[in-house]
C-alpha positions in Angstrom: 17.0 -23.7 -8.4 14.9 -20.9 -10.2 14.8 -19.0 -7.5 18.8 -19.1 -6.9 19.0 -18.2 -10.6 16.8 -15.3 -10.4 18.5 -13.8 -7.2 21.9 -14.2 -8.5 21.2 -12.6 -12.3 19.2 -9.5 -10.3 22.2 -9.6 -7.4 25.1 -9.9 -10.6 23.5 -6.8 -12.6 21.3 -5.0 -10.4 17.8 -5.5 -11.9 16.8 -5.2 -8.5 16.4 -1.4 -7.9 14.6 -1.4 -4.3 12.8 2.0 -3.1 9.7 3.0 -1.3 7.9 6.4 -0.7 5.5 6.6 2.5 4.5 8.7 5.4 1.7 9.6 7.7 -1.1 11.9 7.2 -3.5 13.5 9.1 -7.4 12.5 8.5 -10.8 12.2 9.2 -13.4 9.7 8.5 -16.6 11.0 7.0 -19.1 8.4 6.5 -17.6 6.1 3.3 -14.9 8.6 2.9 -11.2 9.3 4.4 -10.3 12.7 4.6 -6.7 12.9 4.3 -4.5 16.3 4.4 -1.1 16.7 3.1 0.4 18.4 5.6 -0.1 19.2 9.4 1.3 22.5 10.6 1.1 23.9 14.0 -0.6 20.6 15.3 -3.6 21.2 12.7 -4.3 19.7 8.6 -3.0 22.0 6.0 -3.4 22.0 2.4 -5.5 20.7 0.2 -8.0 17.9 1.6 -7.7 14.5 -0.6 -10.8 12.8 0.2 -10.3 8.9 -0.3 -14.4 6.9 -0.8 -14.8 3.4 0.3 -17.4 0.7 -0.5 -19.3 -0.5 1.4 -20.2 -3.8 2.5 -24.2 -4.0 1.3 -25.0 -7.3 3.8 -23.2 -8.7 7.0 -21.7 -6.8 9.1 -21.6 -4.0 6.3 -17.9 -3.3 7.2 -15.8 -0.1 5.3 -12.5 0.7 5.0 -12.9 4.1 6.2 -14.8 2.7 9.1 -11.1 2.5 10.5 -10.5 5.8 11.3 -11.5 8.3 13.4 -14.9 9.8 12.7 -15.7 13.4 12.0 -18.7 13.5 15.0 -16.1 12.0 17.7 -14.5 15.4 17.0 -17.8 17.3 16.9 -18.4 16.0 19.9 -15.2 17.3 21.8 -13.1 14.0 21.4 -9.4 13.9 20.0 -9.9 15.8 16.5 -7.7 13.7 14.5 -6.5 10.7 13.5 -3.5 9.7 11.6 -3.1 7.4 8.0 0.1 5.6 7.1 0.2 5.9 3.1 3.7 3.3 1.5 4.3 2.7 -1.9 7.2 0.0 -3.2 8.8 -0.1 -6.1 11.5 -2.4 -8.0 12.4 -0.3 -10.5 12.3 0.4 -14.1 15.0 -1.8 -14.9 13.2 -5.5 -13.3 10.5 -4.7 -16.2 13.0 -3.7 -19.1 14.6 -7.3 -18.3 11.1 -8.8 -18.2 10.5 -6.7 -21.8 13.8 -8.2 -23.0 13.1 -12.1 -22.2 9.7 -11.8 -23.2 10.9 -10.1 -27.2 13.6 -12.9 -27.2 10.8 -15.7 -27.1 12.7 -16.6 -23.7 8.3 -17.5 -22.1 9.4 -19.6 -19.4 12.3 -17.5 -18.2 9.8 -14.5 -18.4 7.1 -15.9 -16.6 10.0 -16.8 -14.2 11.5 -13.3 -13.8 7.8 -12.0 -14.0 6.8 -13.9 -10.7 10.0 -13.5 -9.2 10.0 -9.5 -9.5 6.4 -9.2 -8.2 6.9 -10.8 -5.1 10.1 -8.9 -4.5 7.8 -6.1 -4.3 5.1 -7.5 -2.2 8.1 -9.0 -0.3 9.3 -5.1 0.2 5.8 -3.7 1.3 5.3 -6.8 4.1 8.5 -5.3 5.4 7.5 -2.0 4.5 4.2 -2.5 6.4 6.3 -3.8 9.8 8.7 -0.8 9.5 5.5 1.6 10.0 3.9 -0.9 12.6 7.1 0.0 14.6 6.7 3.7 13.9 3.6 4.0 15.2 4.5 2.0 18.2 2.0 -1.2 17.0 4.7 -3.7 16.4 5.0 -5.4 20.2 1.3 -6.9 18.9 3.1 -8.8 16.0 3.0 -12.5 15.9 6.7 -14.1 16.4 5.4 -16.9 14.1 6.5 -15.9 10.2 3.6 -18.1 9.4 1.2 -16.4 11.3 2.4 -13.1 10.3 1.9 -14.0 6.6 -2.1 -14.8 7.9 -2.4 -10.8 9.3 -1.9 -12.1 13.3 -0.4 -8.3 13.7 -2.4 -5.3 14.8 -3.9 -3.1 11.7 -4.0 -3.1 8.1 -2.5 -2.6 4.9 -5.6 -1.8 2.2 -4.5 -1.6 -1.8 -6.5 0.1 -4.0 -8.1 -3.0 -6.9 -8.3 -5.7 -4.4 -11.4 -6.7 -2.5 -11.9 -4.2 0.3 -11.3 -1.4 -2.1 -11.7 -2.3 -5.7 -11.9 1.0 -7.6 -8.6 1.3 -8.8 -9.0 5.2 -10.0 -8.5 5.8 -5.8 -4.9 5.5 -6.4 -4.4 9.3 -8.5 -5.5 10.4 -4.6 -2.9 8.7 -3.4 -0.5 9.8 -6.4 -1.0 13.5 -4.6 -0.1 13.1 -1.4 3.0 10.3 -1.7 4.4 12.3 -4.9 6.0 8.5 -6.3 7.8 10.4 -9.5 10.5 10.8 -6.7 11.2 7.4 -7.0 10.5 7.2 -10.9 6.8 5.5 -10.3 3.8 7.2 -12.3 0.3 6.0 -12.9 -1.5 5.3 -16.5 -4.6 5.8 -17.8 -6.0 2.9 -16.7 -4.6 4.1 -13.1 -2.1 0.9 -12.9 1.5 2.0 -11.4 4.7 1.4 -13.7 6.7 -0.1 -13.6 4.8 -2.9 -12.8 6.6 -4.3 -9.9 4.9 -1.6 -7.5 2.4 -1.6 -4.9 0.7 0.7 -2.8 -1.2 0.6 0.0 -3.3 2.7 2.8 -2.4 1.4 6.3 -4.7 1.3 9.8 -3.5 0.7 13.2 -7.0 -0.2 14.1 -6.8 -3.0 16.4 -10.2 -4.4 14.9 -9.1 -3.7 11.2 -9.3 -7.0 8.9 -9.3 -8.1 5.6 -12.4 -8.4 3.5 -14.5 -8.2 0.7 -17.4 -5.6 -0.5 -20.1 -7.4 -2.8 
């Protein structure tokens, strides 16, 4: 029943504001680093080089992010030069936290935590399908599970890495990201403390690495 309530109130006046910003980017791996470029023209990188560091794991099997990509000494050593890195960000809008403002002033606390929940997921609910829509753009999809249970547990080929969680914690990562998706299209900007507002956004780096998995850097 809170979930029918919430729909219908966003559905009835359009708290809801839905939009995403992503593409694909041409990049390197150096080491602990991605090297990403902003544009490719003429079949090679152009502009300005946004290089994106990784943790590493310090024990086990000492895995990185960047480990995921393409490494600068495949092309030194005359292999394909380049790789390519699927960059999404997923927004609800401004609007979904004015409401949340609004309940929360009115001393409405259960209907905020409520719409607070409900607004999140929307967005994480957005970037899952954001995530399959570049799956089938870069031809990975046929290795998606046709179990919705088993899709929710990763059983698809690739990756979807977002900056603060624990593959790749450092949240200042995202102003790198800021550059190359431009999210001020879609009325998203980034504070201080490098969190993205309005709050019901997410953004992610994506790999079609067949071996890439979640998991955490100690």
């Amino acid at each position: 029943p809170v979930f029918r309530r919430c729909s219908e109130r966003a559905i009835a006046e359009q708290l809801l504001v839905p939009q995403v910003v992503y593409g694909y980017f041409p990049c390197q791996a150096d080491k602990n680093e991605l090297i990403c470029w902003p544009d490719l023209r003429d079949g090679k990188p152009a502009g300005e080089p946004v290089r994106l560091k990784y943790p590493r794991q310090s024990t086990g099997q000492r895995k990185c992010v960047a480990d995921f990509f393409r490494a600068v000494e495949v092309a030194a050593a005359g292999g394909p030069q380049y790789d390519v890195v699927g960059m999404t960000l997923v927004t609800m809008g401004s609007k979904a936290s004015e409401f949340a403002q609004r309940l929360f002033d009115s001393n409405e606390y259960r209907d905020y935590l409520h719409w607070h929940g409900f607004s999140v997921e929307s967005a994480e609910a957005l970037a899952e399908m954001w995530h399959r829509r570049v799956r089938e753009e870069l031809g990975i999809a046929g290795h998606d599970s046709p179990n919705m249970k088993e899709l929710f547990q990763a059983h698809y080929q690739g990756a979807r890495y977002s900056f603060g969680y624990p593959a790749s914690p450092d949240l200042e990562k995202q102003a790198k990201m800021r550059v190359l998706l431009e999210p001020e299209r879609v009325g998203v900007d980034l504070s201080e403390t490098f969190q993205w507002h309005p709050e019901q956004t997410t953004a992610a780096v994506v790999t079609h690495h067949p071996e890439a998995r979640y998991f955490v850097v100690k």
